[in-house]
KEKE-3310 file (N, C-alpha, C; in steps of 0.2 Angstrom, whole numbers, plus 5000, padded with zeros to 4 digits):
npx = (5004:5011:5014:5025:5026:5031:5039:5037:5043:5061:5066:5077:5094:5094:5092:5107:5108:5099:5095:5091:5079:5073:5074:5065:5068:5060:5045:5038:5031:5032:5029:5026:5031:5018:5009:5000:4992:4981:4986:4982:4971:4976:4969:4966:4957:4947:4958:4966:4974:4987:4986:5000:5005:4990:4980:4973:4982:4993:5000:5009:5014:5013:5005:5002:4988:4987:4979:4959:4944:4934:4945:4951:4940:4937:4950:4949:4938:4944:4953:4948:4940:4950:4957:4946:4941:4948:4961:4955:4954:4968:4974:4966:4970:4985:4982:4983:4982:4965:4951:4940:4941:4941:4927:4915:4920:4922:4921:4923:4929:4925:4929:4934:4934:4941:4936:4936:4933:4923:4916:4917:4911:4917:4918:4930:4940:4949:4963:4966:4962:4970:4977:4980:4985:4981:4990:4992:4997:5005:5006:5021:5021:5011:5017:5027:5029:5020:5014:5000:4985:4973:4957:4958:4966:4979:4979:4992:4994:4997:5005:5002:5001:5006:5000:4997:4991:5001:4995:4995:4997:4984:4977:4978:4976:4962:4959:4958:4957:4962:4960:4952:4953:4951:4951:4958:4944:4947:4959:4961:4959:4967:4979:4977:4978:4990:4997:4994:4999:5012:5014:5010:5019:5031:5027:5028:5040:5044:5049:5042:5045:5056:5050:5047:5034:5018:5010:5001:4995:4985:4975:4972:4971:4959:4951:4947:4953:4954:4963:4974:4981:4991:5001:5005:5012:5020:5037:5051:5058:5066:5055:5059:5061:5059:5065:5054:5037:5031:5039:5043:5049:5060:5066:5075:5077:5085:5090:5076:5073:5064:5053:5050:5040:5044:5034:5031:5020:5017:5030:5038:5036:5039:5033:5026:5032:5029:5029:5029:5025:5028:5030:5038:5054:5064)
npy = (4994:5006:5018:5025:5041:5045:5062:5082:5093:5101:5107:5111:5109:5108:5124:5130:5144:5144:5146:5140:5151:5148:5134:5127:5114:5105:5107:5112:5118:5136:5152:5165:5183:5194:5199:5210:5214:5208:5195:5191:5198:5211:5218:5228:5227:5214:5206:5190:5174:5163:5147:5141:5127:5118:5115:5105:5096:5092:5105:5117:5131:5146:5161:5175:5189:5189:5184:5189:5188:5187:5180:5170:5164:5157:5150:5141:5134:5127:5120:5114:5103:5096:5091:5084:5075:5065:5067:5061:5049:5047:5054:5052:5040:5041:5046:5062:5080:5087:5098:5092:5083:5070:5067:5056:5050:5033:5018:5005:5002:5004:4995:4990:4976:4963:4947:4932:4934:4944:4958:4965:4974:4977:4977:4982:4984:5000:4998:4987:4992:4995:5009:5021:5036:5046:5056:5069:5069:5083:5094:5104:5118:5132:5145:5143:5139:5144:5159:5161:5160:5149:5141:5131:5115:5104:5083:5072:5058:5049:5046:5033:5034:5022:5021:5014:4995:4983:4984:4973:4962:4964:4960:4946:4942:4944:4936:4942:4948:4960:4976:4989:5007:5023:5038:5055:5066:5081:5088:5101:5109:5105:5108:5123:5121:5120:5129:5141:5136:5139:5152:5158:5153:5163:5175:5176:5172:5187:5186:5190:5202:5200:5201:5208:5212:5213:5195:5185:5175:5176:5177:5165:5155:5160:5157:5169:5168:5156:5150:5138:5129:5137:5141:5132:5114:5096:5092:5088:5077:5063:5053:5054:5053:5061:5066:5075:5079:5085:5097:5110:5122:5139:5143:5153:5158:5161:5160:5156:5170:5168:5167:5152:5140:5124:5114:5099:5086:5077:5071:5061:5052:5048:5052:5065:5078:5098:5111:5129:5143:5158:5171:5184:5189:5200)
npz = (5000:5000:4990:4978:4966:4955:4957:4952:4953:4954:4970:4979:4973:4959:4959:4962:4969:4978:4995:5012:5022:5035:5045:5057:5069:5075:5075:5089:5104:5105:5106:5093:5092:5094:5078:5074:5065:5052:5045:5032:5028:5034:5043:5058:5067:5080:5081:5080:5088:5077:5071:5065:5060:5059:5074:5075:5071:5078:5078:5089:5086:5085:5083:5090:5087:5073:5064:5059:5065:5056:5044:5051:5053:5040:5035:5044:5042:5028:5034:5044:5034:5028:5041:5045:5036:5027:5035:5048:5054:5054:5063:5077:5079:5079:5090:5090:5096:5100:5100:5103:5110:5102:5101:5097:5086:5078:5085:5077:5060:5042:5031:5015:5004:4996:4994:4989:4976:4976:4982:4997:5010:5028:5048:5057:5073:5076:5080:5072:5059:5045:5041:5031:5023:5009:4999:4989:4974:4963:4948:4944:4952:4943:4940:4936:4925:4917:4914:4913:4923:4929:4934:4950:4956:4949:4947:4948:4952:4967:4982:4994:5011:5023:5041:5049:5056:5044:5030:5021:5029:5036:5025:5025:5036:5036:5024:5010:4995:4990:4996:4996:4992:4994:4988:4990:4991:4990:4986:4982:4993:5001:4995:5000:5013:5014:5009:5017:5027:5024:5019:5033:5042:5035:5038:5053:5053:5049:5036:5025:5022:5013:4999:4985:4981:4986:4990:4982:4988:5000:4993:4988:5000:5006:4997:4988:4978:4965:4958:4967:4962:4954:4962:4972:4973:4971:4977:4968:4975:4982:4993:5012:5031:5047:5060:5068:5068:5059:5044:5040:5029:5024:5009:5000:4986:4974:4959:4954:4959:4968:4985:4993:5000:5009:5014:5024:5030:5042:5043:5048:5043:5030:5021:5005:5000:5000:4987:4991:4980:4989:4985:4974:4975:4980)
capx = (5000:5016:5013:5029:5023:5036:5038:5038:5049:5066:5067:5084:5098:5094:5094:5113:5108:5095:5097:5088:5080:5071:5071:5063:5070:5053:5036:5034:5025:5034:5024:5030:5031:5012:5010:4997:4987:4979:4993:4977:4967:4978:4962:4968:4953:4947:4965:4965:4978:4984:4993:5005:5001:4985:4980:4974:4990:4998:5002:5008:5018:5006:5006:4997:4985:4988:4972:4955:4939:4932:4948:4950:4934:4936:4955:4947:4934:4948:4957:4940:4937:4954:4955:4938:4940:4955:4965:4953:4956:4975:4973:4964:4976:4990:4980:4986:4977:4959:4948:4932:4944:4939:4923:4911:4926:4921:4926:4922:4929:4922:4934:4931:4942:4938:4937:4933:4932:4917:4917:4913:4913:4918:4920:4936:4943:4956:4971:4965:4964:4975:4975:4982:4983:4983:4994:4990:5003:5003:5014:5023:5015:5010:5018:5035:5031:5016:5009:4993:4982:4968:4955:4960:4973:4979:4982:4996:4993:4995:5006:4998:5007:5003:5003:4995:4994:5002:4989:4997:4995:4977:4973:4980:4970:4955:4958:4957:4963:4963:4960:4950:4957:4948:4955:4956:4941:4947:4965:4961:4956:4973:4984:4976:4980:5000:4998:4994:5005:5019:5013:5008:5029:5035:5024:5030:5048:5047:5053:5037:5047:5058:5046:5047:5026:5012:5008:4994:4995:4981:4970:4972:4969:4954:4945:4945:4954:4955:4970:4977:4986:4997:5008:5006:5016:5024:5043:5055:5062:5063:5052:5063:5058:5063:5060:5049:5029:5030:5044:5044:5058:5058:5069:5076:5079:5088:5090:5071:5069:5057:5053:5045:5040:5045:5029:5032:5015:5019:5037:5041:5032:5041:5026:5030:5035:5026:5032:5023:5029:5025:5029:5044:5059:5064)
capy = (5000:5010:5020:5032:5042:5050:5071:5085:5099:5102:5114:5111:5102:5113:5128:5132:5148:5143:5146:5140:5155:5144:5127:5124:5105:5102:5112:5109:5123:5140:5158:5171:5189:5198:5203:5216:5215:5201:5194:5191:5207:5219:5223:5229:5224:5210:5201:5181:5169:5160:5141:5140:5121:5116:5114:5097:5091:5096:5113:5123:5137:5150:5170:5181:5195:5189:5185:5194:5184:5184:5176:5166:5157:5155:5147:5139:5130:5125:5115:5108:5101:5092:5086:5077:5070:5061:5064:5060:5042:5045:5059:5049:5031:5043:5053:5070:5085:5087:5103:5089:5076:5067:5065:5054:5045:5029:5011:5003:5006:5000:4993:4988:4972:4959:4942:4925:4937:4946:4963:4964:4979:4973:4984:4983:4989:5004:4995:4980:4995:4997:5015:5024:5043:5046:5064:5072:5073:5089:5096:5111:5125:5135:5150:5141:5138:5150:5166:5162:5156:5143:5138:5121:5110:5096:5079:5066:5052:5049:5045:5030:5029:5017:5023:5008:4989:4984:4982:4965:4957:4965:4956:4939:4940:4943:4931:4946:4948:4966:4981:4994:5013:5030:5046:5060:5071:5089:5090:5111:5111:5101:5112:5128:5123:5116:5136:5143:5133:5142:5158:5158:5153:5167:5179:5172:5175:5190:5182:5191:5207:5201:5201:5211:5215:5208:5191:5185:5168:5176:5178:5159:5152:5162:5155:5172:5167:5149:5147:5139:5128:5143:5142:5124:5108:5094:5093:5081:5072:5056:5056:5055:5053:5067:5066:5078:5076:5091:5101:5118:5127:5143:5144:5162:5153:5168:5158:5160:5176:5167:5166:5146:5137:5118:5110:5090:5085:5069:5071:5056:5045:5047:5058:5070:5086:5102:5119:5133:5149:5164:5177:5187:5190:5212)
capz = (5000:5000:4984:4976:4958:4951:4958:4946:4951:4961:4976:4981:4970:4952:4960:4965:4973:4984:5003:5017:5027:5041:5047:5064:5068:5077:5079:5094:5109:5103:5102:5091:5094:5090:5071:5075:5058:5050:5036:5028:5024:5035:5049:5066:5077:5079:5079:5083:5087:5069:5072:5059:5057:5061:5081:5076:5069:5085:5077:5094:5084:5089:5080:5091:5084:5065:5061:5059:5064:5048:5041:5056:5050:5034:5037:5048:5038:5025:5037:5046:5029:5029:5047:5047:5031:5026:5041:5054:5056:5056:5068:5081:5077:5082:5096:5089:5101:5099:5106:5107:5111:5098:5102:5091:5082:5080:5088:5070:5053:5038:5027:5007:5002:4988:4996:4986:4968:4979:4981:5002:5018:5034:5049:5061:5078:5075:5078:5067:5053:5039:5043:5026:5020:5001:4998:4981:4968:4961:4944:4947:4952:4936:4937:4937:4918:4914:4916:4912:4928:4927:4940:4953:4954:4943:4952:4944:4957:4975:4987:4998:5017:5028:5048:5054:5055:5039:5025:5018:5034:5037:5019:5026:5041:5033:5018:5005:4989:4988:5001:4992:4992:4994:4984:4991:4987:4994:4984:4981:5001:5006:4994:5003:5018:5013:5005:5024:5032:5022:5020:5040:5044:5034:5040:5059:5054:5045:5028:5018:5020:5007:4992:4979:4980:4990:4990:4981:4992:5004:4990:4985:5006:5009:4993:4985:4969:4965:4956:4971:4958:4951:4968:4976:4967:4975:4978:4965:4980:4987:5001:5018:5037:5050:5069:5069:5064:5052:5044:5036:5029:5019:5004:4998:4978:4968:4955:4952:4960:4971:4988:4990:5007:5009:5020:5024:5035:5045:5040:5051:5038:5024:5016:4999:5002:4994:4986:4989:4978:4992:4980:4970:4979:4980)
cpx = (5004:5019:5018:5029:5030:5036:5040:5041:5054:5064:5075:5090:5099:5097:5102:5112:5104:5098:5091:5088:5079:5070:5070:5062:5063:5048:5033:5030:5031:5028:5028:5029:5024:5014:5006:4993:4986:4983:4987:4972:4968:4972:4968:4965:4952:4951:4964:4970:4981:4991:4994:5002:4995:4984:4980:4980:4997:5002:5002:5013:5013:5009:5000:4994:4989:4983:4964:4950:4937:4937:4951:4945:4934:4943:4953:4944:4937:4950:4950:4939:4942:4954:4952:4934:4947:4957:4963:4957:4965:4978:4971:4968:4981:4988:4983:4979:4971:4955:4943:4934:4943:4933:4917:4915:4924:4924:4925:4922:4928:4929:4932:4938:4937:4940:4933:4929:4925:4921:4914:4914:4913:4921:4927:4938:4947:4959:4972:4966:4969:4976:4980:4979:4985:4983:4994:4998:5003:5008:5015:5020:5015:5014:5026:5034:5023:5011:5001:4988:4974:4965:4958:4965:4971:4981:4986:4996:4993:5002:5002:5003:5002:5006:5002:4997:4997:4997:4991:4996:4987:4975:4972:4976:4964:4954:4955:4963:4967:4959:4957:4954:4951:4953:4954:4951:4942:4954:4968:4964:4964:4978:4983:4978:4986:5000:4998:4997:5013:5019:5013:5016:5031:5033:5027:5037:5050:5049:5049:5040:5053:5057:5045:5040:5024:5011:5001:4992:4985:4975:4965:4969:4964:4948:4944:4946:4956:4959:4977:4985:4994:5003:5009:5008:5019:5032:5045:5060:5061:5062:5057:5061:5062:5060:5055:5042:5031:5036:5041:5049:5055:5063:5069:5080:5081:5088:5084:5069:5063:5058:5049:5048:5040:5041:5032:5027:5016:5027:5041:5040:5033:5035:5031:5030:5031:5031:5027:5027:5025:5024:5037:5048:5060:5072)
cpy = (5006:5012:5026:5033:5046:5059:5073:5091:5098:5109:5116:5106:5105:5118:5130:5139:5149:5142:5146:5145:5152:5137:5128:5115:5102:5108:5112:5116:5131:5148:5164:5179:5192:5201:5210:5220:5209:5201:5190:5196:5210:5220:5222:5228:5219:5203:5193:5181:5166:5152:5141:5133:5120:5114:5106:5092:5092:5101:5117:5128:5143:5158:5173:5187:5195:5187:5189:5188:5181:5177:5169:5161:5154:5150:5139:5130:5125:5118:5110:5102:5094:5087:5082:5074:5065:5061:5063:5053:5042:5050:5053:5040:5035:5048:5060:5073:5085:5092:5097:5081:5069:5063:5062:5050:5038:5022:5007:5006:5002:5000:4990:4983:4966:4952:4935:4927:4941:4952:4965:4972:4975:4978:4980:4987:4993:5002:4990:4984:4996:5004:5019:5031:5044:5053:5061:5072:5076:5088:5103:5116:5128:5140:5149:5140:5140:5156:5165:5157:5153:5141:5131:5120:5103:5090:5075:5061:5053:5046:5041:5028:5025:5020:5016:5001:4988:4980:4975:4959:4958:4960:4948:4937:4939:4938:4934:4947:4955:4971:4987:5004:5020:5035:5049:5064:5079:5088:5099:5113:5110:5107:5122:5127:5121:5125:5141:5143:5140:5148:5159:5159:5159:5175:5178:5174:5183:5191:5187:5198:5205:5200:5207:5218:5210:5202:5189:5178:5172:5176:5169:5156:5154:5160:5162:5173:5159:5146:5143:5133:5131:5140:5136:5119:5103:5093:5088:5081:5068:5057:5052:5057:5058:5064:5067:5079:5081:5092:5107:5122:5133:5144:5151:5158:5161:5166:5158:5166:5173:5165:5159:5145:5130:5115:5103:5091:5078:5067:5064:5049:5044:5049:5062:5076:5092:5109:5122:5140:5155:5172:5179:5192:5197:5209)
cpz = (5000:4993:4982:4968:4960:4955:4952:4945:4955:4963:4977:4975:4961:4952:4965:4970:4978:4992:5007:5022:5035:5040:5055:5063:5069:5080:5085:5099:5107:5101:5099:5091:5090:5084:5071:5067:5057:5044:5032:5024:5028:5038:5054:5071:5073:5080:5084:5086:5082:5074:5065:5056:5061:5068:5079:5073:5073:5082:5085:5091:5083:5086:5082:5088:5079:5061:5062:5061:5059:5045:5045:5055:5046:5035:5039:5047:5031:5028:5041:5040:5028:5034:5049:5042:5031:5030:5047:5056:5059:5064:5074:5081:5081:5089:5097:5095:5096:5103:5107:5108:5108:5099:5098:5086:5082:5081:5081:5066:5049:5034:5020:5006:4996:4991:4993:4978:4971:4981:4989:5007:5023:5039:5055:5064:5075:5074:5075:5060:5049:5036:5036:5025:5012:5002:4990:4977:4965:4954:4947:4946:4945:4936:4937:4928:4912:4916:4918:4918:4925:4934:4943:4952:4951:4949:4946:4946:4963:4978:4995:5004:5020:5037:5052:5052:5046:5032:5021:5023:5037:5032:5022:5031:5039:5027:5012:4999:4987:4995:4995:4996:4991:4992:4989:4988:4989:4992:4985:4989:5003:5003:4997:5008:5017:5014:5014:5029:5031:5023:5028:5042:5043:5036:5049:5058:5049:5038:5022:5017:5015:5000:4989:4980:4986:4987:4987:4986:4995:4998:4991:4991:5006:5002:4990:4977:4971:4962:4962:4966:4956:4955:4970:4972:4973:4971:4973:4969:4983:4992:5005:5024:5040:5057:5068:5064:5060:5052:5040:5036:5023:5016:5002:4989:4974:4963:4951:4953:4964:4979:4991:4998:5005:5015:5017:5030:5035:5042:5044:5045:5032:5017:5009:5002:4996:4995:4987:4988:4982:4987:4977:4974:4977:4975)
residu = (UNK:UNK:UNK:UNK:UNK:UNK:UNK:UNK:UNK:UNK:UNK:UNK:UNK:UNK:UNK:UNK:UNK:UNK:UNK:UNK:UNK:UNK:UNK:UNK:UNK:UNK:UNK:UNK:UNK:UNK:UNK:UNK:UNK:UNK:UNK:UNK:UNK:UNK:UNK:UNK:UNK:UNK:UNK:UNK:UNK:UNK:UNK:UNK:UNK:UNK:UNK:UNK:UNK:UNK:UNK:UNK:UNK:UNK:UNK:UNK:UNK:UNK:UNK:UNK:UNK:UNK:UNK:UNK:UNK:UNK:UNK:UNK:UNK:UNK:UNK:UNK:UNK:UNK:UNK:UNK:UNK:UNK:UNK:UNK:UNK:UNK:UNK:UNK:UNK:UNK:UNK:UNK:UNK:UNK:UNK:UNK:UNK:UNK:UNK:UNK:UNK:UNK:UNK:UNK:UNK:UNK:UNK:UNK:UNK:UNK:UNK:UNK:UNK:UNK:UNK:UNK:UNK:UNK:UNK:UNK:UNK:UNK:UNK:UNK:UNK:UNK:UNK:UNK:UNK:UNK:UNK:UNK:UNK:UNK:UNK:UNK:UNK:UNK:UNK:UNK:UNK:UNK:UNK:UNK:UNK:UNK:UNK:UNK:UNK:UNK:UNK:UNK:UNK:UNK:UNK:UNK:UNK:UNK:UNK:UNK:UNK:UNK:UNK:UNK:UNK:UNK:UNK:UNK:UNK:UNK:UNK:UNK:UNK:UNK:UNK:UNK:UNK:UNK:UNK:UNK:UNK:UNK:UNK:UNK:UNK:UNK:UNK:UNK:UNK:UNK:UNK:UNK:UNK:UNK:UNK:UNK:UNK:UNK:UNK:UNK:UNK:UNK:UNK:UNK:UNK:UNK:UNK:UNK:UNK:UNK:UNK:UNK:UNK:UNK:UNK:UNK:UNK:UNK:UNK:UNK:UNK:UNK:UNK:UNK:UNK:UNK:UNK:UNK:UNK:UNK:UNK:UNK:UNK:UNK:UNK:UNK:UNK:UNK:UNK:UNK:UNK:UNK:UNK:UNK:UNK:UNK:UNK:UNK:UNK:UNK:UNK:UNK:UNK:UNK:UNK:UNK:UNK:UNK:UNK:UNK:UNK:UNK:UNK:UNK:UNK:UNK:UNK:UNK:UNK:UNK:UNK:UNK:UNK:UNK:UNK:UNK:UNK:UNK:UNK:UNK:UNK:UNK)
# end
């Protein structure tokens, strides 16, 4: 169940001038000094909290008075979208934090498998589950090889990890032939939040003062323009495990002229890596 397609662009390894602004080793409980507008539409009341990575992915990298209510909600609802679809089950398998402690989560999970040329559902304990996440493979951002933007993003395959029991020895148990597989249906939804992740960091250190112009990024998280294609792609490099559940690093690439965010989610896990192009270096 351990699926690697091909990647579609380099981040590091092409580009000779590229230089790491930020790695943080591990995300762990960290608050960064108040930003004192929303890095989203610029209000000054109303100012949130913004977690860089998502609370429920144990995001505690915390940016005081950097969001506006409004966009606070909207964000908000992006990453809901994610969370309590595709990464529910792996969330609760790994007991990441939960404001409702995961409540409602269920003790039975259905499973689709092909057993005796028959096509069956059967449900099973959690830790009997064959707990898998399918990560999108994107091509590379668009504006890496055209001006011209377009609604959505493209998928080129998947990325299937396995966190749980392992899905070859589930089948065995059960006496199946095949283990059925769920797509992602929220690819846009996830590259919104990879795109938030990254923008959110560099806003957090600072980093968005070295662009050129403003960021269209916020346009893309908030659902105002839907090209979120344009900026988001994943990385051409072999996926690779890290301590730490997440990494983020930001890239200062001269050799584009570009300022690009490196998110890895569940980085322990040998997941794919995405680019996300923040905007045009000064």
């Amino acid at each position: 169940m351990l699926e690697s397609k091909p990647r579609h662009f380099h981040l590091v390894g092409t580009t000779p001038m590229a230089s790491t602004l930020v790695g943080i080793p591990r995300l762990m409980h960290h608050t960064f000094p108040p930003y004192g507008s929303c890095i989203y539409c610029g209000r000054t009341d109303d100012l949130r909290t913004e977690h860089i990575v998502p609370y429920g992915l144990e995001g505690n990298l915390k940016l005081p008075r950097s969001t506006c209510g409004e966009c606070a909600d909207r964000t908000s609802r992006i990453e809901r979208a994610v969370l309590r679809g595709d990464f529910r089950v792996v969330r609760v398998y790994r007991g990441l934090q939960s404001r409702r402690k995961h409540a409602g989560a269920p003790e039975l999970y259905a499973l689709n498998i092909t057993r005796d040329g028959q096509e069956q559902q059967v449900e099973v304990l959690l830790d009997e589950y064959p707990v898998v996440l399918h990560f999108p493979i994107y091509p590379p951002p668009r504006i890496l090889t055209t001006s011209e933007k377009r609604p959505g993003v493209d998928i080129r395959g998947v990325d299937t990890i396995s966190f749980g029991p392992n899905p070859l020895e589930v089948m065995k148990k059960l006496g199946a032939q095949s283990i059925g597989a769920t797509l992602s249906q929220r690819p846009a939804e996830f590259a919104r939040m990879i795109a938030k992740i990254a923008y959110a960091m560099a806003a957090a250190t600072g980093t968005l003062k070295l662009l050129a112009e403003s960021s269209e990024l916020p346009a893309m998280i908030l659902g105002e323009d839907d090209a979120i294609g344009h900026f988001v792609g994943t990385i051409e490099e072999p996926n690779a495990s890290h301590p730490e559940i997440h990494r983020v690093l930001l890239i200062e690439d001269r050799g584009r002229g570009l300022l690009i965010g490196d998110v890895q989610i569940f980085s322990d896990s040998h997941t794919p890596r995405y680019g996300v192009v923040i905007g045009k270096l000064a």
